[in-house]
LUMKOLTOR-449236 format. One record per residue: x, y, z of N, C-alpha, C, O, CB in turn. Coordinates in steps of 0.1 Angstrom, whole numbers, plus 2048, in hexadecimal, padded with zeros to 3 digits. Glycine has a CB too. Layout:
N
XYZXYZXYZXYZXYZ
...
END
This chain:
292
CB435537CCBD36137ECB636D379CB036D36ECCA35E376
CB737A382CB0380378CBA38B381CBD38D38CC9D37F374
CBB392372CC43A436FCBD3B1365CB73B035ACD73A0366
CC13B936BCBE3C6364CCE3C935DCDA3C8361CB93D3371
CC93D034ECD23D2346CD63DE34BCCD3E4350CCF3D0337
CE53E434BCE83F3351CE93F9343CE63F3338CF73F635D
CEE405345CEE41033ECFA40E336CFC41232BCED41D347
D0440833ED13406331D0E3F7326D133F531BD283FF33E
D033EF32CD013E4320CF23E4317CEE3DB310D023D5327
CED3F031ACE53F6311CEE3F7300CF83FC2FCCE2406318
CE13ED2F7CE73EC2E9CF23E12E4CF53E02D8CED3F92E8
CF73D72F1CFC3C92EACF13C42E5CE73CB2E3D023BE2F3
CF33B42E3CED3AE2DCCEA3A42EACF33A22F2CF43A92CF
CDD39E2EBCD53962F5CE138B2F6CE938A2FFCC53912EF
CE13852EECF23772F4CFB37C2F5D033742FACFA36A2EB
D003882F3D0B38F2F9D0C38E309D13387310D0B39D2F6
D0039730DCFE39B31ACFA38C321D0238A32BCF23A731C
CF3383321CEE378324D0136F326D0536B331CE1374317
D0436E320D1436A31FD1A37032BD20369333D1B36E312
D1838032BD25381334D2238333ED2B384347D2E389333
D10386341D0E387355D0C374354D1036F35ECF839335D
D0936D34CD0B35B352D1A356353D1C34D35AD0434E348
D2435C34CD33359352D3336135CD36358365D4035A349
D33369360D3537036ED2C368378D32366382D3038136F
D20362378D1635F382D1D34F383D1E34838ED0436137C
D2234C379D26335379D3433837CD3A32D37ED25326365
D3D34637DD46344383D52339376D5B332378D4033E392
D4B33D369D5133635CD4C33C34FD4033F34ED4E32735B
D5633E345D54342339D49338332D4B32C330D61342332
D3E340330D3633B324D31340319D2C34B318D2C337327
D3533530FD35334303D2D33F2FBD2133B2FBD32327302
D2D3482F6D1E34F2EFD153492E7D0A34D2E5D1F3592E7
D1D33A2E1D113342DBD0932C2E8CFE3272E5D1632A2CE
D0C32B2F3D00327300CF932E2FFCED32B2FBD0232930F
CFF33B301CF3347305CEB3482FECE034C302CF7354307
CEE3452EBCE53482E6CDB33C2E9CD23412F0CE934B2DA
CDA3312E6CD23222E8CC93292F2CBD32B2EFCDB3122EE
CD132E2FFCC2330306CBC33A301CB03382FFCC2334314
CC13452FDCB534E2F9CAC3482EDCA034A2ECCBA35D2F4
CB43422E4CA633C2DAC9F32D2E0C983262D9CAD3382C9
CA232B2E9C9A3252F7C913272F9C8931E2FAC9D326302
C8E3382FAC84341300C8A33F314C8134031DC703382F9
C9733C317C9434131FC9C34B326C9E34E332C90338324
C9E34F31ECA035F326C91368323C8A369319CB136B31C
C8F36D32CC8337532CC80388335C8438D33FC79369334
C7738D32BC73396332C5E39B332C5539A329C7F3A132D
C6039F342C553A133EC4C39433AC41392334C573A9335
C5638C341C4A37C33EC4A376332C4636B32FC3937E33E
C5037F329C52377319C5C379317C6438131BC4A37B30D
C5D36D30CC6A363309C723712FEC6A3782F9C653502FF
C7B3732FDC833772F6C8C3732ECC973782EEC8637B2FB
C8C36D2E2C903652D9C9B3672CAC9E3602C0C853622D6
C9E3762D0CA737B2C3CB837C2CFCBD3842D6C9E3912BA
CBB36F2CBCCB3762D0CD33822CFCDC3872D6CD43702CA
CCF3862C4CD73942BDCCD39F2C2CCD3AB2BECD93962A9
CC739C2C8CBC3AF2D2CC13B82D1CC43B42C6CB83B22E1
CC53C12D3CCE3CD2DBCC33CB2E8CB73CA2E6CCE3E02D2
CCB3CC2F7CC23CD2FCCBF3E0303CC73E82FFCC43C1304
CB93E3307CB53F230ECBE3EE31FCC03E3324C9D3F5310
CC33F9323CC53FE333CB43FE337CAA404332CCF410334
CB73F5344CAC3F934BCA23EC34AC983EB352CA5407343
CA53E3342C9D3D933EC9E3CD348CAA3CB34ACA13D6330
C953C334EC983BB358C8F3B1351C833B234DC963BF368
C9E3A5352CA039A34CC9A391357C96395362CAF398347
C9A382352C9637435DCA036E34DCA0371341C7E36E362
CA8363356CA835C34CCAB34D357CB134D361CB536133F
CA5341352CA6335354CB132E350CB632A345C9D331350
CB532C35BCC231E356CC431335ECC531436BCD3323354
CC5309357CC32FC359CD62F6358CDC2F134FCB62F634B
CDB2F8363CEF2F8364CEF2E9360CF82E7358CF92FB378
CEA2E1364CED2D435CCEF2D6349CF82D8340CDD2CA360
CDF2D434ACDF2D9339CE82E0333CEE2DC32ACD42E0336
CEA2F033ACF02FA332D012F0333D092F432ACEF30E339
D042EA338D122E433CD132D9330D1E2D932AD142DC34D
D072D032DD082C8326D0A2CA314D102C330BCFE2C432A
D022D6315D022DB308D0E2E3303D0F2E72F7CF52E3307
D152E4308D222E8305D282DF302D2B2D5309D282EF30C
D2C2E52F0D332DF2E8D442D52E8D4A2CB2E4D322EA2DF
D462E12F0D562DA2F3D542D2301D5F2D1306D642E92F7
D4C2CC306D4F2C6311D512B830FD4C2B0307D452CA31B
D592B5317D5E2A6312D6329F308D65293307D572A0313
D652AB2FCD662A92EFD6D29C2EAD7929B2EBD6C2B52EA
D682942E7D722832E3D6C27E2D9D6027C2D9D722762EF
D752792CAD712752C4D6D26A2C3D732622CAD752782BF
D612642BAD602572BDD6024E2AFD632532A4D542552C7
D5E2472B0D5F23C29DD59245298D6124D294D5622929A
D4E24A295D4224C28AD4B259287D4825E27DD2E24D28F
D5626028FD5C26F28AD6426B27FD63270273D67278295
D6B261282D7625B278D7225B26BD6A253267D7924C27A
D77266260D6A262255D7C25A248D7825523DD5C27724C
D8925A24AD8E253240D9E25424ADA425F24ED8B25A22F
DA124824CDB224C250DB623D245DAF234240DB824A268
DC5242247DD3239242DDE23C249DDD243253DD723B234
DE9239246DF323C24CDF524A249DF3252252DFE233249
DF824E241DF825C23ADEB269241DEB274245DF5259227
DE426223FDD926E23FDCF26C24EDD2262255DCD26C230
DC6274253DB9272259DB2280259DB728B25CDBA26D269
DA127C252D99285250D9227D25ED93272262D92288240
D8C28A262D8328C270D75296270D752A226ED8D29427B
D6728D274D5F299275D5F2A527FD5A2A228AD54294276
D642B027FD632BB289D542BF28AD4D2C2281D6B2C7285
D512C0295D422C929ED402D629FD462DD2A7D402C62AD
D382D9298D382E729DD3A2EA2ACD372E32B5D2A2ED299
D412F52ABD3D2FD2BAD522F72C0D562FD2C9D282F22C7
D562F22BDD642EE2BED712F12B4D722EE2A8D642E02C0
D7A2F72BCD842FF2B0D8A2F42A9D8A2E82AED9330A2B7
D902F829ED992ED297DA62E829FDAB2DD2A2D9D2F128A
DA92FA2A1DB92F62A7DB92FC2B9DAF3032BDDCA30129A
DC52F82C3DC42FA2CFDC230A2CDDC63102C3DD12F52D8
DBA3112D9DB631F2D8DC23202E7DC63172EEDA23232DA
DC53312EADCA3322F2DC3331305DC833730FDCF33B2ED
DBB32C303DB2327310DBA31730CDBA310302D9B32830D
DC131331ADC830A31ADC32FD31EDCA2F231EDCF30D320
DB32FE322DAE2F832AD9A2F431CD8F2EE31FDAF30433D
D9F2FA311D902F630BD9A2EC2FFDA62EC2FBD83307304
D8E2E52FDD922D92F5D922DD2E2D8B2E62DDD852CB2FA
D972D82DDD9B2E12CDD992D22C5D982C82CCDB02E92CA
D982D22B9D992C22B0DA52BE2B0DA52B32B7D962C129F
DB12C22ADDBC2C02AFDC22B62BBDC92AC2BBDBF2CA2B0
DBC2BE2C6DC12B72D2DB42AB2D5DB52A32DFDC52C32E1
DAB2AB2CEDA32A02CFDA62932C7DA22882CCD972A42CC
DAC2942BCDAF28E2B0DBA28C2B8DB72832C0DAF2962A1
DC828F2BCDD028B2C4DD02812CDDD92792CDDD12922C9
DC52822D8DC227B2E1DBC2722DFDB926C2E9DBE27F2E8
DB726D2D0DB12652CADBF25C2C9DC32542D1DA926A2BD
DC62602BEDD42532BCDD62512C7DD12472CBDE32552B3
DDE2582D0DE224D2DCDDA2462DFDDC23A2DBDE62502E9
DCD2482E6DCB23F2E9DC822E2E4DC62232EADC72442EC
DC82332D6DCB2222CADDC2222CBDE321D2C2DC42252B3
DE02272D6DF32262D6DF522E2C9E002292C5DFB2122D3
DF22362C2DFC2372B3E032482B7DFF24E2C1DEF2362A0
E0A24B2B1E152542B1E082612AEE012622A4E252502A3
E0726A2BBDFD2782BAE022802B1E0028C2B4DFB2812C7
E0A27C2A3E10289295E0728C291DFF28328EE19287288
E0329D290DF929F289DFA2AD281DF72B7287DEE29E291
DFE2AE26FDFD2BB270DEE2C3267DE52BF25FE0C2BE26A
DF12CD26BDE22D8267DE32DC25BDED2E1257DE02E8270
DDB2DA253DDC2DE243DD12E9242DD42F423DDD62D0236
DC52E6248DBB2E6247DB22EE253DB32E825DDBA2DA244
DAA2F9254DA22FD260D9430025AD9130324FDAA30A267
D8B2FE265D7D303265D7C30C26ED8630D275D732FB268
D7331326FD6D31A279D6831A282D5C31C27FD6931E278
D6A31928ED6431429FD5030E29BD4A30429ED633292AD
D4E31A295D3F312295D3C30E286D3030C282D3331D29B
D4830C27DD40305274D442F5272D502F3272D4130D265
D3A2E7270D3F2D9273D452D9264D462E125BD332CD277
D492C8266D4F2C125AD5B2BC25CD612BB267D512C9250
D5E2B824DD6C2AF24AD762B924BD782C4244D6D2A623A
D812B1259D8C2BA256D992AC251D9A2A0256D902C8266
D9F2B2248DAF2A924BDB92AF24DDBD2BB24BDB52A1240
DBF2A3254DCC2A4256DD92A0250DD8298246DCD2A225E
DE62A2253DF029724FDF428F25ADF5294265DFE29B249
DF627F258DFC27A268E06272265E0B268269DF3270272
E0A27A25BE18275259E1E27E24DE18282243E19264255
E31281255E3628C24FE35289242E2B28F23EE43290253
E3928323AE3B28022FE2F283225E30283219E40274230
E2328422CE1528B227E18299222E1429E218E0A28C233
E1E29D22AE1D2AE22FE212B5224E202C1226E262B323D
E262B221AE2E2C2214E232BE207E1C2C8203E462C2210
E202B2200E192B31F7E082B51FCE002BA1F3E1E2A71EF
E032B1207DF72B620ADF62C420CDEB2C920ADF22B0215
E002CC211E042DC20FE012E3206DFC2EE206E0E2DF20F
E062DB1FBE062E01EFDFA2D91E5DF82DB1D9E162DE1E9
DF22D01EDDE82D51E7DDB2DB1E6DD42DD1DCDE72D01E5
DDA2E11F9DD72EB1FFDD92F71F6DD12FE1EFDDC2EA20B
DE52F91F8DE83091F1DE43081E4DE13131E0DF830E1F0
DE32FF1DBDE43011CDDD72FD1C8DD52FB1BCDF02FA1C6
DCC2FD1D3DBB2FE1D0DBD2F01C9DBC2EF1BDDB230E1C3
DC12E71D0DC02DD1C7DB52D21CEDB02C91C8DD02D71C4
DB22D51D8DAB2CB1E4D9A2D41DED992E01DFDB22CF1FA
D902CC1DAD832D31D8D7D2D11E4D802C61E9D7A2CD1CD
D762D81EBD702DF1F7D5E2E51F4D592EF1EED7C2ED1FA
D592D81FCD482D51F7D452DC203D4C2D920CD412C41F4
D3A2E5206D362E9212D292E8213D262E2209D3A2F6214
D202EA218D102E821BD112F7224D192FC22BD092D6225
D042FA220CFE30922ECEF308226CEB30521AD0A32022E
CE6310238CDB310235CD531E236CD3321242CD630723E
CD132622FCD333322BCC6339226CBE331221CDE335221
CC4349229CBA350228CB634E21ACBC34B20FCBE35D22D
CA835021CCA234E20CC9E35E205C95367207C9034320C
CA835D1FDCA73731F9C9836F1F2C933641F0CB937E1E7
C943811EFC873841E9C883821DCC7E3801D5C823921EC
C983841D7C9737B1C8C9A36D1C6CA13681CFC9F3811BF
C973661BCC9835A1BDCA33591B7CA435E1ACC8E3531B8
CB23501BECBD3531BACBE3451B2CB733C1B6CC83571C4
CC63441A5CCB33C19ACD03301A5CD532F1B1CD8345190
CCA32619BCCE3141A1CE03151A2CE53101ACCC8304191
CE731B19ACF631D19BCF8326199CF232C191CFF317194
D0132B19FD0A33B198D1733C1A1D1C3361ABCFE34E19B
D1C348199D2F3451A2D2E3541A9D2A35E1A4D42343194
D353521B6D383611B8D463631B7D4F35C1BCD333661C5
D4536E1B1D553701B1D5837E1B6D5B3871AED5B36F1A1
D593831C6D5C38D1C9D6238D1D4D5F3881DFD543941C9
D713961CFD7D3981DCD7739B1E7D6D3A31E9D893A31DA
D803911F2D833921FED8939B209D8B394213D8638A1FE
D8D3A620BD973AA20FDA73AD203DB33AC202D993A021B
D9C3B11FCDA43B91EEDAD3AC1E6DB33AE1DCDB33C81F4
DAC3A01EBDAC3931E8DA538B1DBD9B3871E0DA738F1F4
DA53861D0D9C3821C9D953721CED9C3691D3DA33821BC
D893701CBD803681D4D763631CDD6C36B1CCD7C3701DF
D763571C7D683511BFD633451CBD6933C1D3D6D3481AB
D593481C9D4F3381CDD463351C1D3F33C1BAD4433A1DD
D493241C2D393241B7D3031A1C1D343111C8D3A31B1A3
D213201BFD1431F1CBD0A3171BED0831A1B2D0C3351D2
D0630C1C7CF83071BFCEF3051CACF43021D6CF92F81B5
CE33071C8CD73091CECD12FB1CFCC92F71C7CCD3141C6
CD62F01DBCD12E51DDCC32DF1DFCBE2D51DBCD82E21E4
CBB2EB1EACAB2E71ECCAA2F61F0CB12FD1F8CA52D71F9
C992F91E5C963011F0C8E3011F2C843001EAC9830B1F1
C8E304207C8830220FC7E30B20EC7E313205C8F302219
C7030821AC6831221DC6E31F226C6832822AC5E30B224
C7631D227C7932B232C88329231C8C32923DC72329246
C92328227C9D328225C9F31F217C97319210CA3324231
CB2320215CB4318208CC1310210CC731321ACB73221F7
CC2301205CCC2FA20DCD42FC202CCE2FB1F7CCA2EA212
CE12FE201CEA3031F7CF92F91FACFD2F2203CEB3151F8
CFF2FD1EDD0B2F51F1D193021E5D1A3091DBD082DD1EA
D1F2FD1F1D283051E7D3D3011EAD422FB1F3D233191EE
D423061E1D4D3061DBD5530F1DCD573141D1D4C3051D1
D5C3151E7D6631C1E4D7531A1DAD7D3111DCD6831F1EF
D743221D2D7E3221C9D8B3221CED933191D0D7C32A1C2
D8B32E1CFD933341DAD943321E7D8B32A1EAD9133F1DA
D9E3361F4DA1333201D9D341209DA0340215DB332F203
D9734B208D99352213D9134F220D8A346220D9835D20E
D9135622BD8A357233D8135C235D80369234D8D358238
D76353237D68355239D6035622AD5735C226D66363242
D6834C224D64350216D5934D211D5435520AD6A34C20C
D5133F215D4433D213D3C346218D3434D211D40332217
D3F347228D3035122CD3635E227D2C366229D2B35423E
D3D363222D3F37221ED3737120ED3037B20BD5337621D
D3736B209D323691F9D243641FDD1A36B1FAD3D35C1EF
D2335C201D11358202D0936420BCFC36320BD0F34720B
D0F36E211D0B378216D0638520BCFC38C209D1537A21E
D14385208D1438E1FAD0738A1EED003931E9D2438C1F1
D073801EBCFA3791E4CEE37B1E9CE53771E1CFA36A1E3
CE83821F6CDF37F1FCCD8371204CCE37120BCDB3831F6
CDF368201CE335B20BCE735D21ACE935221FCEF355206
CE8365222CF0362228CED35422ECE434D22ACF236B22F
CF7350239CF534323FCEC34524FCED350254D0733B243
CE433D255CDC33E25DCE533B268CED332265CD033825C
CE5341275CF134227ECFD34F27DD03353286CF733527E
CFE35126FD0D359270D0F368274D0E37226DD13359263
D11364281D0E37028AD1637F280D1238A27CD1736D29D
D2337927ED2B384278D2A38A26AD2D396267D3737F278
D24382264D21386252D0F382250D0A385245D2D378243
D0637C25ACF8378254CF4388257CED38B24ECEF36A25C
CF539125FCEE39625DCE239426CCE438F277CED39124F
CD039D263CC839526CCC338626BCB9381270CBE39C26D
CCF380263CCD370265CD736926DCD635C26FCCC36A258
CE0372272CEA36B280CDF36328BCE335A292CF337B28A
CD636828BCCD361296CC4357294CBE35029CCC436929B
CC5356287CBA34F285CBC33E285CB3336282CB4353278
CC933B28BCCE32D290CD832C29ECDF3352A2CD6327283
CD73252A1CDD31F2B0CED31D2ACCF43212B6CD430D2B7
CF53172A3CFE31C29CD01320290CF732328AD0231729F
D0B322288D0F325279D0B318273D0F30D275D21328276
D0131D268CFA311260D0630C256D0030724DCEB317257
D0D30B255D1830824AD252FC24DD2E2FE255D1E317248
D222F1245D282E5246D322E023FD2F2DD233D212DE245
D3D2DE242D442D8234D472CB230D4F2C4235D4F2DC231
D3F2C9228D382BB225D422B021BD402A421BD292BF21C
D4C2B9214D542AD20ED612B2208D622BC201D4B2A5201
D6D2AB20BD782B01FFD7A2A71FBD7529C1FED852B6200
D842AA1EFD862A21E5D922A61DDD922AF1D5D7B2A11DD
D9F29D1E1DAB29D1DDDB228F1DBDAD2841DEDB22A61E6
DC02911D6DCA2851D0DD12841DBDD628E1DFDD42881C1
DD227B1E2DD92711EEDEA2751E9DF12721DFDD325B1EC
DEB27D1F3DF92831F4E042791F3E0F27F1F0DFB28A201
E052701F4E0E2631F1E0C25E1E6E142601DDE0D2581FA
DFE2561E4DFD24D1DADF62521CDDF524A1C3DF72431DF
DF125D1CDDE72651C4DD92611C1DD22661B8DEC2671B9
DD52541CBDCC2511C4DBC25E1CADBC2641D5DCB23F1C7
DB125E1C0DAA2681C3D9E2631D5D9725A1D9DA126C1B3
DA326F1D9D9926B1EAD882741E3D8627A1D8DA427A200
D822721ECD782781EFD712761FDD6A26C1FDD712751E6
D7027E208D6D281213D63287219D6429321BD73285215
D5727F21DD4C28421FD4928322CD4D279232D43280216
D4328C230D3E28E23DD2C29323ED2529C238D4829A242
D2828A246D1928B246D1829924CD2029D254D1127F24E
D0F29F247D062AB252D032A625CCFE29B25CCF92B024E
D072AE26BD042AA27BCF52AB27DCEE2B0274D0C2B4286
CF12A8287CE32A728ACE12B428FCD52B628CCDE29B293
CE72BF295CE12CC292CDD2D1285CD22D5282CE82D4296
CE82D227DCE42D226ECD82CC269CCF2D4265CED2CC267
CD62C0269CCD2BC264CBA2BD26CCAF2BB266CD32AF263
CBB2C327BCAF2C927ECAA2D6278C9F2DB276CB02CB28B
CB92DC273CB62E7274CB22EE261CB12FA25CCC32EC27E
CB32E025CCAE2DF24FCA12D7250C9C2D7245CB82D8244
C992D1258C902CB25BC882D825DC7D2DA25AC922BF265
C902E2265C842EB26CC7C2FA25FC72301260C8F2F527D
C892F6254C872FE24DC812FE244C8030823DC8E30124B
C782ED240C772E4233C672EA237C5E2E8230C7B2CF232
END
């Protein structure tokens, strides 16, 4: 395919524009994390060479080639066919089910009636073992960040798992793979700085550090939104992928490096203590291979 950038898209960002002349050309919305994969592909190109910063601004006037492979680009999309299988299952009972979520898939139904969400995947999981599709939301991630999410699957869960949501009582283990600042930051330290005039602690320990990044793990104290990458940003961490708070390290991954790797709360019925772990996905884990 190849296009010239005009004069009104002078100054987006290279997976911006790549996104919205390939949904106009496939005659379907695609994803911007596609667009990006190809460009750190290398294959969007100009001038014969690969172009590799998703976030470019690009110039008016500029004539693109970009390669695409419609199988592939079809395959690689995250929501397609989305179905859980055993190895997601990471703890059910009658009361409860924790689930690994994938990056790149919302937690809950989005108003696109027709893209697949965890919810309605996790759904379509019990029937088909026959059991009753109740499911309520305690709990959300972020479209592109993986991990353990729970639920309640059964009412009688629901008002004390609520309340232990609200009352910071559930500990919340996260993993992210993040820029290595010019100072060498402390093995632990806490951040404690409001959110949206909000008060906001995380505490951060420095798990490996990498040749070309650090693997960190961290603790939000507090609930707000976007609270890890907003604080590990503020630290000079930011997370690799996070288009919205990394910075010039939004690019420097294929998605949001950031995982949530474990909770840990008292079984809303019986109190006995859970702990809920969820392995790092195999993007994750290349993408700490690539950094070692």
């Amino acid at each position: 395919m190849r296009l010239e950038v005009a004069g009104a898209e002078a100054g987006v960002r290279l997976e911006q524009l790549i996104a919205a002349r390939l949904s106009r050309k496939l005659e379907r919305a695609l994803p911007r994390s596609a667009a990006r994969r190809l460009v750190m592909a290398g294959a969007v190109r100009r001038g014969g060479l690969p172009l590799r910063r998703p976030g470019l601004p690009v110039e008016a006037g500029w004539v693109l080639e970009v390669l695409v492979d419609h199988a592939r680009l079809d395959s690689r999309r995250p929501d397609r066919d989305f179905a859980l299988g055993p190895s997601d299952i990471l703890y059910q009972d009658a009361a409860l089910l924790a689930v690994a979520k994938p990056a790149g898939v919302p937690t809950v139904p989005t108003a696109d009636a027709s893209r697949p969400s965890l919810v309605r995947a996790v759904q379509a999981w019990l029937v088909a073992r026959g059991e009753r599709p109740y499911l309520a939301v305690h709990q959300r991630l972020d479209r592109e960040t993986s991990g353990v999410v729970l639920f309640a699957r059964a009412p009688r869960a629901n008002a004390a798992l609520a309340a232990a949501f609200a009352q910071r009582r559930v500990e919340k283990t996260y993993i992210a793979l993040t820029a290595r600042p010019a100072q060498r930051p402390e093995d632990r330290f806490r951040m404690a700085s409001p959110i949206e005039g909000r008060a906001a602690v995380t505490d951060v320990a420095v798990v490996r550090r990498l040749r070309a990044g650090l693997l960190v793990e961290a603790r939000p104290r507090t609930g707000r939104k976007h609270q890890v990458r907003i604080h590990l940003a503020r630290a000079g961490l930011a997370i690799l992928g996070d288009e919205r708070h990394g910075g010039e390290y939004g690019s420097r991954a294929a998605r949001l490096m950031l995982h949530a790797q474990r909770l840990e709360l008292d079984h809303p019925i019986n109190a006995a203590r859970l702990s809920l772990d969820c392995p790092a996905p195999e993007d994750f884990r290349a993408a700490l291979a690539a950094l070692s």
